[in-house]
C-alpha positions in Angstrom: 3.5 -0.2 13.7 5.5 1.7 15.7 4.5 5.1 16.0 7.6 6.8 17.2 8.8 5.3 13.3 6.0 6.4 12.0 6.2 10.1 13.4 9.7 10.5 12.4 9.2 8.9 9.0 6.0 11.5 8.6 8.6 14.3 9.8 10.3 13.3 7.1 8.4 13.6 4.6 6.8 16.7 5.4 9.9 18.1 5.0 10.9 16.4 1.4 7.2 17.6 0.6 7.9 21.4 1.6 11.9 21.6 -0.2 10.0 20.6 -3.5 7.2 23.0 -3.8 8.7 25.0 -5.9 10.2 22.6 -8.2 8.6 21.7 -11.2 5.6 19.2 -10.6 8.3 16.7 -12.9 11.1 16.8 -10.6 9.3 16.3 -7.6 9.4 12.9 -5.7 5.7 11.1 -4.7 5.6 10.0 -1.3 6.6 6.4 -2.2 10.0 7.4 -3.4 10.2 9.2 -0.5 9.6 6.4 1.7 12.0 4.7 -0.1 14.8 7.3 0.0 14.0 7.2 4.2 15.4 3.4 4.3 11.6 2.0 4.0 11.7 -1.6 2.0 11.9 -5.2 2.1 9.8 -5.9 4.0 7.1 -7.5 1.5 4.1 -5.8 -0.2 1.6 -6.1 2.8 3.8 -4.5 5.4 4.5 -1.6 2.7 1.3 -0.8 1.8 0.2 -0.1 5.7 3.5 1.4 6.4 2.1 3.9 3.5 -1.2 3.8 4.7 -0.2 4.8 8.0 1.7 8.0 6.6 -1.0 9.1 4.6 -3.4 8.8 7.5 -0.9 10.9 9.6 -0.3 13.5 6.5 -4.5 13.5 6.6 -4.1 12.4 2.7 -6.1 9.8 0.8 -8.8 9.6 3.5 -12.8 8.9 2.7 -15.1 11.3 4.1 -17.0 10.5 7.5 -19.7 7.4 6.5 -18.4 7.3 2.7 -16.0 4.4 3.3 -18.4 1.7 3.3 -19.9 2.7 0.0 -16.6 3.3 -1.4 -15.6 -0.1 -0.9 -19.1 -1.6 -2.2 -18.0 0.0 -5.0 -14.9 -1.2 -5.4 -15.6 -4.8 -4.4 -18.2 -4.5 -7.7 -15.2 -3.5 -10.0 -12.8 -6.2 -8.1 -14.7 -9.2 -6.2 -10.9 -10.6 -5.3 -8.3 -8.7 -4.4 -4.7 -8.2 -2.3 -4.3 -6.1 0.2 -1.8 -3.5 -1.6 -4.4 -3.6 -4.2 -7.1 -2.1 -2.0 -4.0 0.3 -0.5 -4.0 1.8 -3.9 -7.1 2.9 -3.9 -7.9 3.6 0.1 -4.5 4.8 0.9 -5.5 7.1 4.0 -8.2 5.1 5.9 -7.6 3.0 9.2 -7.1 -1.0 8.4 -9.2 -1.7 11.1 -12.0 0.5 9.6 -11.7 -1.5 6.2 -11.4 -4.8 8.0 -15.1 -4.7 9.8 -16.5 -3.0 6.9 -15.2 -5.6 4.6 -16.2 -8.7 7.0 -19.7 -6.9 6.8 -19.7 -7.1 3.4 -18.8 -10.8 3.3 -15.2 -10.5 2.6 -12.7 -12.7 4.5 -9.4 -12.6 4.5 -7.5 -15.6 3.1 -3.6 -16.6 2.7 -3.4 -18.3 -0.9 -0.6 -21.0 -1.6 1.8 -18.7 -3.8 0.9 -15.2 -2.8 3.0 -13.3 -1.6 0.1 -11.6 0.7 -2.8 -12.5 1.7 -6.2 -11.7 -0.3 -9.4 -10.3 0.4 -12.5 -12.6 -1.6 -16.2 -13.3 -0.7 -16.4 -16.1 2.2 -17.7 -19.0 -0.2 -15.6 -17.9 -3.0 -13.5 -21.4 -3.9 -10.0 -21.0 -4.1 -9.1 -22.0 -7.4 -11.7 -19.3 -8.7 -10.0 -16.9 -6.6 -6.5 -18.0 -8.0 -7.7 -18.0 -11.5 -9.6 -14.0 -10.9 -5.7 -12.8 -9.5 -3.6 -14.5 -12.7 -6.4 -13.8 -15.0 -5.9 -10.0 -14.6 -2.9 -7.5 -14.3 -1.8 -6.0 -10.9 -4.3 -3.2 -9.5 -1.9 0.2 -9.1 0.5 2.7 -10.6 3.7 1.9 -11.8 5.2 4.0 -9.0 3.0 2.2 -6.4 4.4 -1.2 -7.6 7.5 -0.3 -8.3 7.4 1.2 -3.9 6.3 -2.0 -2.8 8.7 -3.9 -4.5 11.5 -1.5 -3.7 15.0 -2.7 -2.6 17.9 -0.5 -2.1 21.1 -0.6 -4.6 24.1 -2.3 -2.4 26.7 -0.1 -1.3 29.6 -0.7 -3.3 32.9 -1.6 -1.3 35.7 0.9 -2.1 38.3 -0.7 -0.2 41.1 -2.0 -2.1 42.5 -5.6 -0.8 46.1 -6.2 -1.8 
């Protein structure tokens, strides 16, 4: 990503961060809405969840401590043994892609595009597709309802005020 983007959008929500400490903890925007409110969306639920990831990494949030990362993702590969990529955002929101790529490939992991996914999805390397197809439908979408609702975020139209006679 750009990281001049990045840096302003991080700028940005330091800021929002700082104005609403001392609101209540209900009025207070997450970082997704945030992001939104900034002008991020559209741009499809990959490119969202490492836009995130990359603000979280910069805000030094969501990270795993030094040599915990593989584990963690052992772990969570024995809860989930097929999953997207905003999935695993959810739950390693902080930590470099390139860091969960090789650690992933170590574990046996590959990542595959699927014929009607909208991104592509991590599964073991002689997983057959249909299996992997019927694992995704046969279970609901890993995240929040604020994480979804982030990635699938796009912006109310402005409504045209001018008049035509």
């Amino acid at each position: 990503m750009n990281s001049d983007l990045v840096l302003k959008v991080v700028g940005i929500v330091r800021q929002k961060l700082k104005e609403q400490e001392l609101q209540p903890k209900e009025n207070q925007l997450t970082i997704e809405q945030i992001l939104n409110q900034a002008g991020i969306s559209g741009l499809g639920p990959q490119p969202m969840a490492e836009f995130r990831a990359e603000i979280y990494h910069s805000l030094g949030l969501g990270l795993c401590q030094d040599g915990e990362l593989r584990q963690a993702l052992q772990m969570f590969t024995f809860d989930y043994d097929v999953f997207r990529v905003s999935e695993l955002r959810y739950y390693f929101p902080g930590d470099l892609e390139a860091e969960i790529f090789s650690n992933l490939n170590e574990l046996g992991y590959v990542l595959k595009t699927l014929v009607g996914e909208q991104e592509p999805v991590w599964r073991p390397k002689f997983m057959q597709r249909q299996t992997v197809q019927k694992k995704l439908a046969g279970r609901k979408r890993i995240g929040s309802a604020e994480y979804i609702a982030y990635l699938s975020y796009k912006p109310t139209p402005p409504v045209n005020k001018t008049v035509k006679h």
